[in-house]
Each structure stands twice: as structure tokens, then as C-alpha cells.
C-alpha positions in Angstrom: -14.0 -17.8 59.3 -16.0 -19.4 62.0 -18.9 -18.0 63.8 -17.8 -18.0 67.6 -19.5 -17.4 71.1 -17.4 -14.2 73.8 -17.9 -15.5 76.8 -20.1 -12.6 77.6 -22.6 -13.8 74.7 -21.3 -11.5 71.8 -21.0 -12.6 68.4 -17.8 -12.6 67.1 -16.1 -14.4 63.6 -12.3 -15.8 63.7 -10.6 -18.3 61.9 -11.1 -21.7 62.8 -7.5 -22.4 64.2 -8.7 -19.5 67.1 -7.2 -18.9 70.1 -3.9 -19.8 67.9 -4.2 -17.5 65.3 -5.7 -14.0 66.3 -7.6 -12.7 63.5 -11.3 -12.0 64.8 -13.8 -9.6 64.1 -16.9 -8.2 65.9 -18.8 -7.5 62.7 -20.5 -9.7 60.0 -17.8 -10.7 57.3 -18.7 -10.2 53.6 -17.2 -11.4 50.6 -15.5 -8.9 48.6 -11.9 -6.8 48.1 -11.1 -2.8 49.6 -10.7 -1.0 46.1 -8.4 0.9 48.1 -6.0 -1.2 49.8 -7.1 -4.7 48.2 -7.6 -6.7 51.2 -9.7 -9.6 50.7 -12.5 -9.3 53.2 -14.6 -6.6 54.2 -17.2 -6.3 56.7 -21.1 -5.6 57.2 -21.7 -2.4 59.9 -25.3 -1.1 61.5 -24.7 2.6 61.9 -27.8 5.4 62.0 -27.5 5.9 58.5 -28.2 1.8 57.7 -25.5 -1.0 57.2 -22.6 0.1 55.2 -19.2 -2.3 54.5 -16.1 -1.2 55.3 -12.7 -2.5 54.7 -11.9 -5.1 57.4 -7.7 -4.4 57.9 -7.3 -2.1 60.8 -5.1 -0.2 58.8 -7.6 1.1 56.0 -11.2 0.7 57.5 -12.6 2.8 55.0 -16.2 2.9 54.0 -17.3 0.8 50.7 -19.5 2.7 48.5 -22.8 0.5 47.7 -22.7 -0.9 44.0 
């Protein structure tokens, strides 16, 4: 994943072969696996209550307890 520039100024991540392939996300990626869906990559959120992770396929986005 590549660190990339919106043209608007946001910070988003996508793989290198971008506009190509669309995978991109808005939020910081982190190393790791969903225990509940396995997917290999999981992002960093702000929210009021701190930064949490949370899985990063947009068909389990569930929150990642702290360990």
C-alpha cells in the first residue's frame, strides 16, 4: 500500500498499481488479521472514545478489541 494525495488534499492509502486496481482506504492501514473474518489488513480509526482498529473488508468492519 502506498500513501497517496485526493486531489482535494486528503490522505488516502491504495496499492501501488492505483488508478488500475481499486483497493483504497481513507484510514491508516495496520498490520494484523480480523479474528472474525481473517482478512489480512485492518485499519487505525480516531473516534470520541480514542483510536480503535477495525477490520478493513467492507463486508465485516467490525471493531478489534485492544490486546
Amino acid at each position: 500500500l502506498v500513501q497517496r494525495r485526493s486531489r482535494y488534499g486528503k490522505t488516502f492509502h491504495s496499492c501501488d498499481r492505483y488508478p488500475e486496481c481499486q483497493f483504497a482506504i481513507n484510514f491508516k492501514p495496520i498490520a494484523g488479521e480480523c479474528p472474525e473474518c481473517h482478512y489480512p489488513l485492518l485499519i487505525e480509526k480516531k473516534t470520541a472514545q480514542g483510536v480503535k482498529h477495525f477490520c478493513a473488508s467492507k463486508q465485516c468492519g467490525k471493531p478489534i478489541s485492544a490486546e
